[in-house]
C-alpha positions, 0 to 999 in steps of 0.5 A: 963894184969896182972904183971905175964902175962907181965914177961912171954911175955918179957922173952928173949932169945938171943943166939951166936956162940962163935968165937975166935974174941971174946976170951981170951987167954984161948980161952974163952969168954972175961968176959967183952963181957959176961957181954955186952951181959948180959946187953944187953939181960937184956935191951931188957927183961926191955924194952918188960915189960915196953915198956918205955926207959930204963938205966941199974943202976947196976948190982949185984953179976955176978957169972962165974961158967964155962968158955965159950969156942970157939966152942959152943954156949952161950944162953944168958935169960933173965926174969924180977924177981922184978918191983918196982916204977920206976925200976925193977930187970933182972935175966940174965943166960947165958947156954952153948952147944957144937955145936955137942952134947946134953949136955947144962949147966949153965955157968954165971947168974947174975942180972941187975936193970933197970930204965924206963927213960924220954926224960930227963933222969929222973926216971919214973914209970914203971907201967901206973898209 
């Protein structure tokens, strides 16, 4: 299977109805809980390509561009976009959609770095050599 084949099969959607459990007091959603959820997503796409244990190392330039609010739904994706030795790199966009309307836009994106890891936490490669 080719690198291009595995990005596609790992690509992950993961979506939640925001409540106001998990607001501020804006009634949008925690930033703190946005970016979990993000690392979270990145994790499962890291882990579907690699198929190996895998450690978030870093996260860059997370980018709020709208608010979230209670009431709609957030579609958390998540796409491999670099595989290097013993890391790769994880877009991660978050969109919004209110409950009862067409209407879906890009609310959040940022990037994750994952490394593939042995039962001793030591780096490994991510691809079989």
């Amino acid at each position: 299977m080719t690198i291009e084949e595995k990005i596609k099969l790992s690509e992950t959607r993961i979506f939640k109805a925001v409540f106001p459990n998990t607001t501020n007091h804006y009634d949008t959603l925690f930033g703190g809980t946005a970016m979990s959820l993000m690392d979270e997503v990145a994790f499962i796409a890291a882990t579907r390509f690699s198929r190996k244990k895998m450690l978030t190392v870093s996260s860059d330039r997370i980018d709020f561009n709208k608010p979230i609010p209670s009431g709609t739904i957030a579609e958390f994706t998540a796409r491999v976009i670099h595989v290097g030795r013993t890391s790769l790199r994880v877009h991660v966009e978050i969109f919004i959609e209110q409950m009862y309307e067409d209407h879906r836009e890009q609310a959040i994106q940022g990037e994750f770095t994952m490394v593939a890891v042995d039962d001793d936490k030591n780096p490994i490669p991510i691809l079989d050599e």
